[in-house]
C-alpha positions in Angstrom: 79.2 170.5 27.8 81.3 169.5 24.6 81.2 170.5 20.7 79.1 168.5 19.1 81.4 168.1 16.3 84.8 167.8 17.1 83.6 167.1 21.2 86.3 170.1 22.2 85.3 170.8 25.6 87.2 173.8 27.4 84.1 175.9 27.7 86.2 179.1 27.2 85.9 178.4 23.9 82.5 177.4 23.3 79.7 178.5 21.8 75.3 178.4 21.1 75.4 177.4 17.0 71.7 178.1 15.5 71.5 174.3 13.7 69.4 176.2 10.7 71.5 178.9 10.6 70.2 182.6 11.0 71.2 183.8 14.2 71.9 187.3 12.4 68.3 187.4 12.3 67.3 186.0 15.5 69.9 188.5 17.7 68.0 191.5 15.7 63.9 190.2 16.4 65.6 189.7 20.2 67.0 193.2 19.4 70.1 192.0 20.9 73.8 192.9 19.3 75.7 190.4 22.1 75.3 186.7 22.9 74.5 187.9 26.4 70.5 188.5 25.7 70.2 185.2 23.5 71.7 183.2 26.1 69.1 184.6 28.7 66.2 184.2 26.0 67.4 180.4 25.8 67.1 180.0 29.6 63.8 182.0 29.5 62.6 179.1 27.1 64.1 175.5 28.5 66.6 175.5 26.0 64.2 175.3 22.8 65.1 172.7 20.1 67.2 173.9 17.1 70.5 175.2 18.7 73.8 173.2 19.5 76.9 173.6 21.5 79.6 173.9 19.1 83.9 175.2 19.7 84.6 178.8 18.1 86.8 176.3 15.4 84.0 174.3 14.4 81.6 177.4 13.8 84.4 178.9 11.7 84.2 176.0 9.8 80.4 176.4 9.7 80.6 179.7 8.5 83.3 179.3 6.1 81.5 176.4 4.2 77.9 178.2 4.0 79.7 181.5 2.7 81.4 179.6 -0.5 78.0 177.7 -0.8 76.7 181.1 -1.4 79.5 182.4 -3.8 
């Protein structure tokens, strides 16, 4: 398992990215306010399409572009 982006691979510091963004959303339909119950829910469903493994630097980055899109 490596980030997709950069291909960092100490899994320590990895991560599940939604690709479309809003896991916000997702973790509150799951009712869920820790990674622990989405990471079951992803088991629970083979690992469903839309989601990628990405390091905790490369979904700062993520974040940090799509919040001064928004400004």
């Amino acid at each position: 398992m490596k980030c997709k982006k950069c291909g960092f691979d100490n899994v320590d510091a990895l991560s599940i990215d939604h690709i479309h963004n809003g896991g916000n959303k997702h973790r509150r339909e799951l009712n869920s306010k820790a990674g622990y119950n989405f990471y079951w829910w992803l088991i629970k469903n083979n690992f469903p399409k839309g989601y990628q493994v990405l390091c905790m630097n490369c979904q700062f980055i993520k974040k940090h572009k799509i919040y001064n899109r928004r400004k």
